[in-house]
Every structure is written in C-alpha cells, then in structure tokens.
C-alpha positions, 0 to 999 in steps of 0.5 A: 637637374643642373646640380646633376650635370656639374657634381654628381658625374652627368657630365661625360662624353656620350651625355653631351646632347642631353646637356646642350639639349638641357641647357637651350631648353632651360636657360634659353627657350622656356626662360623666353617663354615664360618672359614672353607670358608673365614679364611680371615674374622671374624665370629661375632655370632649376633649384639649385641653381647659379643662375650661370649655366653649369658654374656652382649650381650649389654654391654660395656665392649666387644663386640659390643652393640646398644644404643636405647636411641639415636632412643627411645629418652631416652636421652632428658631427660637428656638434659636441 
C-alpha cells in the first residue's frame, strides 16, 4: 500500500487524511503493538517497503522491493 502513495498517483491533496491516518497506523501503532506482543519478531509496515515512511518504497537501496519485470515480461525486451 506504501508503493501506492509514492508511485502510482495516491498522493494528492483531497487524499491526505488517508495518508497521515496510514502512516500513524502502520509505521506507529501496529509497529507498537506487535512489539508489545512478540518483541521476539520484527515489524515490517508493508511489502514493499523502505522501511522509512513514503521514501522508495521499491527501491533498491533498503528495504524490500517487487521486480514486476520478471511477471510483466519487461525483461525480454532486453533478452536477444
């Protein structure tokens, strides 16, 4: 759900409640909750995700991401 609000056009000014409501529910409360219940596991807030709220969700340098090219089939076109 991350992924939504930072690359497929979530992000705009009539949606922001949903994003703040979002975020204190995923990266705060239910981060604290589940710590609280199981401090033995990690909390992960979405998939993909940063793990730093809205920064590149997807993204390679942190976190965990989803390369759609292998399903899409973006990846043949470069295959020779």
């Amino acid at each position: 759900m991350e992924w939504g609000w930072c690359d497929w056009g979530w992000k705009r000014p009539e949606l922001q409640d949903m994003q703040d409501a979002y975020d204190r529910f995923f990266h705060h409360t239910l981060r604290e909750w589940c710590t609280a219940e199981d401090p033995d596991h990690s909390y992960w807030p979405s998939s993909p995700s940063s793990d730093t709220p809205f920064e590149s969700p997807s993204g390679q340098k942190q976190g965990d991401a989803h390369y759609w090219d292998v399903c899409t089939g973006a990846s043949r076109s470069r295959l020779p």
